[in-house]
C-alpha positions, -999 to 999 in steps of 0.1 A, spaced: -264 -570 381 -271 -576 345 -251 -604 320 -250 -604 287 -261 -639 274 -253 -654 239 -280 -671 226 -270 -700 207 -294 -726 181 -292 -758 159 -301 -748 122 -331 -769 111 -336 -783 145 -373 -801 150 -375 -780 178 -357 -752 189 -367 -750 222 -349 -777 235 -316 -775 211 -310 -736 220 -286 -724 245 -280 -694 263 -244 -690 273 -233 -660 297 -207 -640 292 -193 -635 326 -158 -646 349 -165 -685 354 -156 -693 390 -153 -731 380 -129 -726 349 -103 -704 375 -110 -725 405 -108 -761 388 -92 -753 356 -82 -783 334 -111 -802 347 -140 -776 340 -121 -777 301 -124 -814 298 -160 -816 320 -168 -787 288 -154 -811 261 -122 -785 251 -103 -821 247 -72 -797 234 -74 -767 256 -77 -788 283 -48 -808 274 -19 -783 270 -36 -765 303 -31 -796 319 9 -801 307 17 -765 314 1 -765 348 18 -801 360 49 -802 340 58 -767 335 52 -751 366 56 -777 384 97 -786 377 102 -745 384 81 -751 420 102 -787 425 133 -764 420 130 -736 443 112 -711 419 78 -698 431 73 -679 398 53 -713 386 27 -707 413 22 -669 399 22 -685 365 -5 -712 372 -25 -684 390 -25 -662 362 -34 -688 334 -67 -698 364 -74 -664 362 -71 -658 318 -92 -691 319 -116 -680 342 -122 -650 321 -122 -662 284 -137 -697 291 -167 -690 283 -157 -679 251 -139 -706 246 -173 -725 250 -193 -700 224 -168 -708 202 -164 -746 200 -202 -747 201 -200 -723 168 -178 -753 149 -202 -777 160 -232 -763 138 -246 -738 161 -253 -706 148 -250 -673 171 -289 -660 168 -289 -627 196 -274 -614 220 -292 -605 252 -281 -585 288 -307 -594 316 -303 -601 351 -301 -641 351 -307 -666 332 -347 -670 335 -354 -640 321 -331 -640 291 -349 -674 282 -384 -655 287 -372 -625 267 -359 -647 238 -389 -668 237 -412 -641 241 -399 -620 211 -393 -653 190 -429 -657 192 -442 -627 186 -417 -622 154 -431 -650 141 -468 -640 148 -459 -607 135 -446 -623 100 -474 -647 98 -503 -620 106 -488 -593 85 -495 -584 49 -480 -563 21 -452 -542 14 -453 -531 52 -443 -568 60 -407 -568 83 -376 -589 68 -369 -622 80 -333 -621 95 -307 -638 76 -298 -670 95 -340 -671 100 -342 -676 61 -312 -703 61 -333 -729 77 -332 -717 116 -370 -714 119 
């Protein structure tokens, strides 16, 4: 079953193989199952916190009361957080510095880090060895500092 995998990297890092992440796109089992916790164990300080108030003090006073719609309620905001976490992730990440360099689908996560390395290499290899007009262009965020 292939993923698609978001490949993340610090701009003018020393060294990019260590400061580059590969995030999956994909339903996050621990985000639905243990859902304000997986936010702040992520560092979403403020997702985490309003998850947390609606799922103990909102749902929990309609449960207290009789009303069962606050278990439907925290099931379905599990299940929209299990599903978009990851973005949520991709996205903090982004306003940290990182910069969104490719996009991959493979099978797991080994073999997007293989793929990505592989072709990073021979880009570069293929830049350095190659002369005159027939030369490829450097991708934009490549020429901003990224390699």
């Amino acid at each position: 079953m292939s993923k698609t995998y978001v490949v993340l990297a610090k701009p003018n890092s020393p060294n990019h193989f260590d400061t580059t992440l590969f995030i999956a796109e994909k339903f996050n089992i621990f985000a639905f199952g243990l859902t304000f916790l997986w936010l702040f164990y992520k560092q979403l300080w403020w997702q985490g916190l309003v998850v947390s108030l609606i799922m103990i003090f909102g749902t929990g006073t309609l449960i207290e009361h009789g009303h069962y719609e606050g278990m439907v309620i925290n099931l379905a905001l599990s299940v929209w957080i299990g599903f978009s976490g990851m973005d949520w992730v991709i996205r903090s990440k982004l306003k940290k510095g990182y910069v969104m360099v490719h996009t991959l689908v493979c099978s797991n996560k080994t073999e997007a880090y293989l793929r990505f390395f592989n072709d990073y290499v021979g880009i570069l290899n293929q830049i350095k060895t190659t002369q005159g007009p027939a030369a490829p262009t450097m991708p934009k965020h490549w020429s901003e500092g990224w390699v």
